[in-house]
C-alpha positions as CSV (number, residue, x, y, z in Angstrom):
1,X,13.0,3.6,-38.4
2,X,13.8,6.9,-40.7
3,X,17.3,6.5,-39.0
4,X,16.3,8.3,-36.3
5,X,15.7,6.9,-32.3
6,X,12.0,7.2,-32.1
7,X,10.4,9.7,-30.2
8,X,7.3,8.9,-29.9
9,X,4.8,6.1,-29.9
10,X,1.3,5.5,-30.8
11,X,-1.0,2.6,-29.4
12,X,-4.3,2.8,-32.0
13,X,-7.2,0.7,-31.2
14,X,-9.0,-0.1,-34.8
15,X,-12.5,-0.8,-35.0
16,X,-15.1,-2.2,-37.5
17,X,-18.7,0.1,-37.7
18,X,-20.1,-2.2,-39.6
19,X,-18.5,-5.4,-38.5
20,X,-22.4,-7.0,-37.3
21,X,-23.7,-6.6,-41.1
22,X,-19.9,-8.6,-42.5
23,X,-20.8,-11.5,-39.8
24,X,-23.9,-11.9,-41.2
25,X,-22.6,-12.5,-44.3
26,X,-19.4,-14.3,-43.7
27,X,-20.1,-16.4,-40.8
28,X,-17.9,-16.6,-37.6
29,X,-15.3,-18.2,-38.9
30,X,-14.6,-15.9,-41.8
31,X,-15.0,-13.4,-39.3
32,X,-12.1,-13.8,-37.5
33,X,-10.0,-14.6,-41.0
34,X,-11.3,-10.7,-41.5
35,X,-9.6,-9.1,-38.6
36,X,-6.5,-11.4,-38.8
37,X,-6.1,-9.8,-42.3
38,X,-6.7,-6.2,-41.2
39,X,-3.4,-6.5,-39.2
40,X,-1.7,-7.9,-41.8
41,X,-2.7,-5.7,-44.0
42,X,-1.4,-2.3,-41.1
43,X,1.3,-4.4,-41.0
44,X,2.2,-4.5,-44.9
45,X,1.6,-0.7,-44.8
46,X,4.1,0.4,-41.8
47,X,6.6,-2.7,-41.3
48,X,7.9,-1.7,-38.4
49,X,4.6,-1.6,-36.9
50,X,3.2,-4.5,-34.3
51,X,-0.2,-5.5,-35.2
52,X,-2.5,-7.8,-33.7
53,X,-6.2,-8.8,-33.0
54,X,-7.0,-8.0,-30.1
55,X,-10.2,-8.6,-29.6
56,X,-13.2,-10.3,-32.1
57,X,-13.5,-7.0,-33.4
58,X,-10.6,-4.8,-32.6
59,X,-6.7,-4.7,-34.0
60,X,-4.5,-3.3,-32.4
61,X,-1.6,-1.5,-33.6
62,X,1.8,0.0,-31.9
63,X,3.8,2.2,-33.9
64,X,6.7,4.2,-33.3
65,X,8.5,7.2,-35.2
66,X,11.0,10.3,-35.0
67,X,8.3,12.9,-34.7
68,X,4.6,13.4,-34.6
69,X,3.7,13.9,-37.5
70,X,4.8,11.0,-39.0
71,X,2.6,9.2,-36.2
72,X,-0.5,10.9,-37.9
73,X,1.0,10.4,-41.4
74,X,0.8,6.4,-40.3
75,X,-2.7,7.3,-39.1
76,X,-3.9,9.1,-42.3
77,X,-2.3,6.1,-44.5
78,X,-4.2,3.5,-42.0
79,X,-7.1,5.4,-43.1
80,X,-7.0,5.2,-46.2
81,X,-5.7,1.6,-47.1
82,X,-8.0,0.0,-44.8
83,X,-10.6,1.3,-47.0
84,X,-9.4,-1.2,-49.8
85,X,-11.9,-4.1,-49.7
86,X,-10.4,-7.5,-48.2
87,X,-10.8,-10.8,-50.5
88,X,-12.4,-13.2,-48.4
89,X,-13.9,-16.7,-49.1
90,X,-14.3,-15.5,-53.4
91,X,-15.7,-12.2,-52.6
92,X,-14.4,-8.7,-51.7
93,X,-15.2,-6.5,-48.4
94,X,-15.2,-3.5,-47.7
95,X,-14.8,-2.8,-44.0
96,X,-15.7,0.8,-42.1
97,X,-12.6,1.4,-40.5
98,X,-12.8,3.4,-37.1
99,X,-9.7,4.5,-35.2
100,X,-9.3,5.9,-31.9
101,X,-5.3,6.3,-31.0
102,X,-3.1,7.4,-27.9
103,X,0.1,9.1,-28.4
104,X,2.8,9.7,-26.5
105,X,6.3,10.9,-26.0
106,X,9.2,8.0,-25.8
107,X,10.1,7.4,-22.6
108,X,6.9,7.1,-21.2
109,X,6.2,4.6,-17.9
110,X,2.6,4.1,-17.8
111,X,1.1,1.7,-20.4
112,X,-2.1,1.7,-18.4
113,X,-2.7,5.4,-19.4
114,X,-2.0,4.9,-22.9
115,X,-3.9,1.8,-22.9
116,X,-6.8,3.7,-21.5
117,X,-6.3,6.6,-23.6
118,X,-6.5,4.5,-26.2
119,X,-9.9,2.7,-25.1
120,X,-11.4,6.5,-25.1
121,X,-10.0,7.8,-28.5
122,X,-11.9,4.9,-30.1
123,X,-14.9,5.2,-28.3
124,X,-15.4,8.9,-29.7
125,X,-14.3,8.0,-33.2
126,X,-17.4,5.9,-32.8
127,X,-19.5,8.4,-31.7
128,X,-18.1,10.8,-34.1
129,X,-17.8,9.4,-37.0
130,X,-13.8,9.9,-37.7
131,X,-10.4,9.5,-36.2
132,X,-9.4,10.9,-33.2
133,X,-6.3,10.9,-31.5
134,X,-5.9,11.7,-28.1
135,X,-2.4,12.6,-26.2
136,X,-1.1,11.3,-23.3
137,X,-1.1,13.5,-20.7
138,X,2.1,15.0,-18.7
139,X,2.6,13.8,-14.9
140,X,3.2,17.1,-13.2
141,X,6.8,16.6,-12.2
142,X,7.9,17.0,-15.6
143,X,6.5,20.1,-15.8
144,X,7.6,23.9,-14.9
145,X,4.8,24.9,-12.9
146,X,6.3,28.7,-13.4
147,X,6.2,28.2,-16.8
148,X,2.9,26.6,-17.2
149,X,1.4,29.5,-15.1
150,X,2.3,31.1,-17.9
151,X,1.1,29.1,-20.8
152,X,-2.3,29.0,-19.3
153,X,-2.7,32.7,-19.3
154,X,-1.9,32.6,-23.0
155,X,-4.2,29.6,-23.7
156,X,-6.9,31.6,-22.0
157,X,-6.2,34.5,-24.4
158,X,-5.3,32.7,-27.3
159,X,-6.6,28.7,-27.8
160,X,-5.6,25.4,-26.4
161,X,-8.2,24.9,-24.1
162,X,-11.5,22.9,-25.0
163,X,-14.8,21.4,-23.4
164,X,-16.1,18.3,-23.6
165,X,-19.7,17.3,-22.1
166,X,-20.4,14.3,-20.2
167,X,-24.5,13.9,-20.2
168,X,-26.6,12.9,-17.3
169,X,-29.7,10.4,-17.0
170,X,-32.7,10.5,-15.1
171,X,-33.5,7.4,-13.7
172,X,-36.7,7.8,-13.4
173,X,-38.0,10.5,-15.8
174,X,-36.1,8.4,-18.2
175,X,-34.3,11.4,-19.9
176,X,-31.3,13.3,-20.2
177,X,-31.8,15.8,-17.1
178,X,-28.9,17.9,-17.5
179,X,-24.7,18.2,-19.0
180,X,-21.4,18.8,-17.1
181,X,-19.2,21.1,-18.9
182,X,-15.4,19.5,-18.3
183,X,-12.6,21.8,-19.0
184,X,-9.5,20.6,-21.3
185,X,-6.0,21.7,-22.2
186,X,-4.4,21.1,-25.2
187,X,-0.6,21.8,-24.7
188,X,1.3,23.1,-28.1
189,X,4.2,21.5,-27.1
190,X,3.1,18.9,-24.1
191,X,-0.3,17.7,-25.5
192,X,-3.1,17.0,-23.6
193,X,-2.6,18.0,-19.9
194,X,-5.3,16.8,-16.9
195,X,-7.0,19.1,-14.9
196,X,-5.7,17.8,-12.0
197,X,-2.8,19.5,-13.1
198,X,-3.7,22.9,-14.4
199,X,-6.4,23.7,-11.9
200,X,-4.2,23.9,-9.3
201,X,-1.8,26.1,-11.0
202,X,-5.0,28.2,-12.1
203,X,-5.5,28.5,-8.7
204,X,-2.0,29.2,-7.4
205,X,-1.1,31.7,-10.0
206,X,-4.4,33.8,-9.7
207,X,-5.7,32.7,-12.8
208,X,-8.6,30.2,-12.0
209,X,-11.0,33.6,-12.4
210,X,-10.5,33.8,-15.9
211,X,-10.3,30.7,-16.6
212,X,-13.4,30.2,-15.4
213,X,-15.0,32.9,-16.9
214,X,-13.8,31.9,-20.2
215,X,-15.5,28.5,-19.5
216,X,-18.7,30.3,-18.7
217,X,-18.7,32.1,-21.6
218,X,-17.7,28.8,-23.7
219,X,-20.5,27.1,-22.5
220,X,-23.3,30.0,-23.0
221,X,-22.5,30.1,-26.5
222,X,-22.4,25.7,-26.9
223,X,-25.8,26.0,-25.2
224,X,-27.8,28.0,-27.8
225,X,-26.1,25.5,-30.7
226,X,-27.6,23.1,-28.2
227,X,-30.9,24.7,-28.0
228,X,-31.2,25.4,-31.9
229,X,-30.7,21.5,-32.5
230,X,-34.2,21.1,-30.2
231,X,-32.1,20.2,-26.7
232,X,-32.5,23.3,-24.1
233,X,-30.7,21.4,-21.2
234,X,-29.2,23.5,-18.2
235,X,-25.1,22.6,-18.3
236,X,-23.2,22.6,-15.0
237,X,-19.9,23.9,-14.5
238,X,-17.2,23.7,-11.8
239,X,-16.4,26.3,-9.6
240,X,-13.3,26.8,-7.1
241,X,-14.3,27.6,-3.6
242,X,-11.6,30.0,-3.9
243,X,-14.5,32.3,-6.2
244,X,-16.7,31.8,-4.1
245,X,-15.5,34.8,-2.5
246,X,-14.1,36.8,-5.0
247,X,-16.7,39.6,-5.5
248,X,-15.3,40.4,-8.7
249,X,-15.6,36.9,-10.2
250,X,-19.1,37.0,-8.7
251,X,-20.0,40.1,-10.4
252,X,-18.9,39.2,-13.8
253,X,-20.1,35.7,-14.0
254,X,-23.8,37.0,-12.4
255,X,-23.8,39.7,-15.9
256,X,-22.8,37.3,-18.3
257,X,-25.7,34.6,-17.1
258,X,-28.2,37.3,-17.4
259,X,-27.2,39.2,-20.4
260,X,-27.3,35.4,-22.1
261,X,-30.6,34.3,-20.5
262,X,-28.8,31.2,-20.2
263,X,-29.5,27.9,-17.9
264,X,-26.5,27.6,-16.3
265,X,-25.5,25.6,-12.9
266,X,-22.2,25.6,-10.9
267,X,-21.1,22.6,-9.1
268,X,-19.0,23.2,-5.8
269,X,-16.9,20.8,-3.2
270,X,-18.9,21.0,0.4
271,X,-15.7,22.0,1.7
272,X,-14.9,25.0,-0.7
273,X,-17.4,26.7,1.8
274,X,-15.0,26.4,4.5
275,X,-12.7,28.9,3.3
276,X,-15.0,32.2,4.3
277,X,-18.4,30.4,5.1
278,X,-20.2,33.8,5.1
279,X,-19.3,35.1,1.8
280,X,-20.1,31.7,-0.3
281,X,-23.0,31.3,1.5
282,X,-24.3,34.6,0.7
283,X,-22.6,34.6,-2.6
284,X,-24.6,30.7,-3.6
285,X,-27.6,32.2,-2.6
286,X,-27.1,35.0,-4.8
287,X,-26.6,32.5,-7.6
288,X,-29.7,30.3,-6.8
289,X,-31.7,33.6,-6.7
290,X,-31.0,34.9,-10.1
291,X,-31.9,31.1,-11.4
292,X,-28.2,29.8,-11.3
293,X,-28.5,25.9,-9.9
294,X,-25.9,25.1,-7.0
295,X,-24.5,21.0,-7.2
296,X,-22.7,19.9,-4.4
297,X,-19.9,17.7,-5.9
298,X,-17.7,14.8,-5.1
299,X,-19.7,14.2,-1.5
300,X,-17.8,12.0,0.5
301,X,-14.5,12.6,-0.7
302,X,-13.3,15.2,1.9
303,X,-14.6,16.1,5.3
304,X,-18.5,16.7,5.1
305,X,-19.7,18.5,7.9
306,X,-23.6,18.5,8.6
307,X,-23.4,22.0,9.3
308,X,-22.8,23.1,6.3
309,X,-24.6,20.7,4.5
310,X,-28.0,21.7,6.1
311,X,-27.4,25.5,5.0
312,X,-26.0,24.9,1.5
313,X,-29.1,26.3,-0.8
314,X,-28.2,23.2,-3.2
315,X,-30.5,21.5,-5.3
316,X,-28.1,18.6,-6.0
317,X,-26.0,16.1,-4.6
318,X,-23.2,14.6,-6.2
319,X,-21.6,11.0,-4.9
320,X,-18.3,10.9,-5.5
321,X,-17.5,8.3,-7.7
322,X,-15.2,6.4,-5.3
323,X,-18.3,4.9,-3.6
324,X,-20.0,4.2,-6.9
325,X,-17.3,2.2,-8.8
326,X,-17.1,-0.3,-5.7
327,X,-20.7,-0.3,-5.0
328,X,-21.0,-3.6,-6.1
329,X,-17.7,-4.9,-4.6
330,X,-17.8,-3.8,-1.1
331,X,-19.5,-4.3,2.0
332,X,-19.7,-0.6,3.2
333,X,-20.7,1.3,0.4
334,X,-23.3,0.3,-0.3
335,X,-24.7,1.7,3.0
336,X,-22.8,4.9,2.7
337,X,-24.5,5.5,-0.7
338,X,-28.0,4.8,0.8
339,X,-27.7,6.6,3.9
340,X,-26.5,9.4,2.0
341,X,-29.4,9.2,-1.0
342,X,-32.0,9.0,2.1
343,X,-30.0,12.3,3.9
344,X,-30.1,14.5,0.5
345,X,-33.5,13.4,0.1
346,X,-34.3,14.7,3.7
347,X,-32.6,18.2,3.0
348,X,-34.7,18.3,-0.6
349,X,-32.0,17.3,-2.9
350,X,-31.9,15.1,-5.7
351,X,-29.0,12.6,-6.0
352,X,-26.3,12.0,-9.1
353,X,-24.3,9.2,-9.0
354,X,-20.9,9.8,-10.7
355,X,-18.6,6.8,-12.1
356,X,-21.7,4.5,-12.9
357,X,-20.2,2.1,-15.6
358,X,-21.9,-1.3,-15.2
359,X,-25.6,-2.2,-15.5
360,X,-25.5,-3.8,-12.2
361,X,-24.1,-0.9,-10.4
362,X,-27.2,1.0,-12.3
363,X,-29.9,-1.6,-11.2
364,X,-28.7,-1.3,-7.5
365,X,-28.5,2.8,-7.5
366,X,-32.1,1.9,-8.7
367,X,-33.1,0.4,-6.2
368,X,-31.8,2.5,-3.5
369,X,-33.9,5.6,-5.0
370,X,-30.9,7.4,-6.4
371,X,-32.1,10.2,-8.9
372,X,-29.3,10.7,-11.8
373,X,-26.8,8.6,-13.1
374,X,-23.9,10.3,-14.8
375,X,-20.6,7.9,-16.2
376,X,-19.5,5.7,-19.1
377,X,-22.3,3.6,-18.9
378,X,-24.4,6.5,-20.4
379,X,-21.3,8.4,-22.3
380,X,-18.0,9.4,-21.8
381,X,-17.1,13.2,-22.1
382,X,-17.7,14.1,-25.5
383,X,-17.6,17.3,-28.1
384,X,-20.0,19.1,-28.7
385,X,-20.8,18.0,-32.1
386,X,-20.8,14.6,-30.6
387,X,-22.7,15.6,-28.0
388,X,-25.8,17.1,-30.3
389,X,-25.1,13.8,-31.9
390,X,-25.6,11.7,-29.2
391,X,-28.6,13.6,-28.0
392,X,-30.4,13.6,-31.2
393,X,-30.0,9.6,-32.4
394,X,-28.5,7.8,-29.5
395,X,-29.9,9.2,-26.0
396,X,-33.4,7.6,-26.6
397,X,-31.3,3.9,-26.7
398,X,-29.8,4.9,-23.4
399,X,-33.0,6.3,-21.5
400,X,-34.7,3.0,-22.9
401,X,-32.2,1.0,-20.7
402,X,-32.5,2.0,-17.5
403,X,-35.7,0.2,-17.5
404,X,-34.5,-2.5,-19.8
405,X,-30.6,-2.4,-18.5
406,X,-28.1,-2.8,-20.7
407,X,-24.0,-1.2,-21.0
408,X,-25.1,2.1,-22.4
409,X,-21.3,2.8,-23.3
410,X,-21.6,-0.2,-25.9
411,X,-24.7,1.3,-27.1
412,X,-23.6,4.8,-27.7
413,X,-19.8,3.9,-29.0
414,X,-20.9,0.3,-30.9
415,X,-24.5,1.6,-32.1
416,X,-23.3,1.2,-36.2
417,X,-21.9,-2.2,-35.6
């Protein structure tokens, strides 16, 4: 391979946007024949490439090279050959080759990330239309913390860092209530890193203020492109509790919401307020005054106290998602997430359920009187192109199942198939 050890490897998940139409016409049989000959034909075009079907209408593809760039090379070249029509049964094809691919740096040990990185990269070259590759994040021992202190001060000056949106769904005002802005890190030289592992640093190097602030500013500006495409939806962002008492981060972020006008909300833990109850409190109900919305997120996952719960001027609650993906599974849960919808209730709040990717986890939350409904059975995070996207031509589909439900995730990634 170029006569050079590789370096790094790819896993690329292919998909067919128009592969219900081709059925149609070919029959299930010649179906199959069609996505046997797409990986022969990646095959022909990188030899040292392994290529299989993996599913009735997926291929996929593991690739290894030096550097990469001649990953994406590969990629481009996949592009463009698979747009070649396929000779089936007397006729030609033409196929509308999607690809969504993980990379990685060689050695890695976790094929379940890439796997899963790989799984996401395709569903938002579905959404969007084009290919997109996503990197496989660093595990936090490999990296300089020191040094990545560093970097992030630069990426907050310079570029790097991103945000995706992740929608959510009123269950029973069948509509898009609101958006969570997540913050991402592209790494020049270590790719895509988690914030699991630059908030903390943020926050241990003093630099989670301006990181934050460059979010909020990030977000104001998204949110007028979002409002001149006709959706004017209030967008949440996270907050450390360690701003919560930081007049100076309090102060700025309080100017630049109302110099903008903008609907903003900012999502806390319950137990940031521990750190100096009196100044967060005052400081969230500063933030509720001048029209900023308070969440209270991840509830459950740490130590709730009542206390605090009770004086919190939230207007949301947020179940963390650990209850939610074994709501169906488990015995306990399902009471925990009941008694805890009927307690935010009580105290005034309206309920989001986080990590809701199955219909019957959706038809139960239902049930229990659970307000919104945020996860990848509605969307995963997205751009914001994608996002204006998904709001303008594919929400409708996924408001119009939580009466009628069906995998919204399959609806929003597979809607050209």
């Amino acid at each position: 391979m170029e006569g050079v050890d590789p370096q790094w490897q790819s896993l690329v998940l292919i998909g067919v946007d128009n592969f219900t139409l081709l059925r149609r016409q070919l029959g299930r049989s010649l179906s199959a024949v069609l996505i046997e000959a797409i990986a022969e034909r990646v095959a022909q075009c990188i030899p040292d490439a392994i290529a299989r079907p993996a599913a009735p209408t997926q291929v996929e593809v593991m690739i290894r090279a030096a550097s990469r760039e001649a990953l994406e090379l590969h990629l481009l070249n996949l592009t463009e050959v698979l747009g070649q029509p396929f000779a089936l049964a007397g006729g030609h094809y033409r196929i509308e080759p999607v690809l969504g691919a993980a990379i990685a740096a060689v050695p890695h040990d976790d094929d379940i990330r890439l796997v899963e990185e790989a799984e996401q990269a395709l569903a938002d070259a579905q959404i969007e239309g084009r290919l997109v590759i996503r990197e496989m994040a660093v595990l936090s021992e490999r990296l300089d913390r020191v040094a990545l202190a560093r970097e992030l001060t630069r990426a907050i000056e310079g570029d790097g860092l991103f945000v995706e949106y992740q929608p959510k769904v009123h269950v029973r005002q069948q509509r898009v209530a609101s958006v969570e802005a997540l913050l991402r890190w592209r790494h020049p030289t270590h790719g895509l890193i988690s914030p699991v592992e630059f908030i903390p640093v943020a926050e241990e190097s003093r630099s989670i203020a301006p990181l934050t602030l460059w979010i909020l500013r990030q977000v104001i500006a998204d949110q007028r492109r979002l409002a001149g495409a006709g959706h004017a939806l209030r967008i949440f962002i996270n907050i450390s509790g360690m701003l919560l008492g930081d007049p100076h981060f309090v102060r700025e972020a309080c100017a630049l919401v109302i110099d903008s006008g903008a609907c903003i909300g900012f999502e806390i833990t319950e137990t940031s307020v521990i750190r100096d109850p009196d100044s967060a409190m005052a400081n969230l109900q500063a933030f509720v005054d001048m029209g900023i919305a308070v969440a209270i997120d991840d509830y459950g996952a740490g130590l709730s106290s009542l206390s605090y719960l009770k004086q919190l001027p939230a207007c949301e609650l947020k179940i963390d998602k650990l209850f939610i993906t074994q709501l169906t599974s488990s015995n306990r849960d399902p009471l925990i997430v009941r008694s805890t919808i009927d307690l935010a209730h009580a105290l005034e709040m309206e309920v989001v359920a986080e990590g809701v990717e199955t219909p019957a986890t959706l038809a139960l939350l239902s049930v229990m009187g659970c307000d919104m409904i945020q996860g990848y059975l509605i969307s995963r995070p997205i751009g914001l192109d994608a996002l204006i996207n998904f709001l303008s031509e594919q929400a409708y589909e996924a408001v119009a199942a939580i009466s009628n439900p069906t995998p919204f995730a399959r609806l929003v990634t597979r809607a050209r198939n």
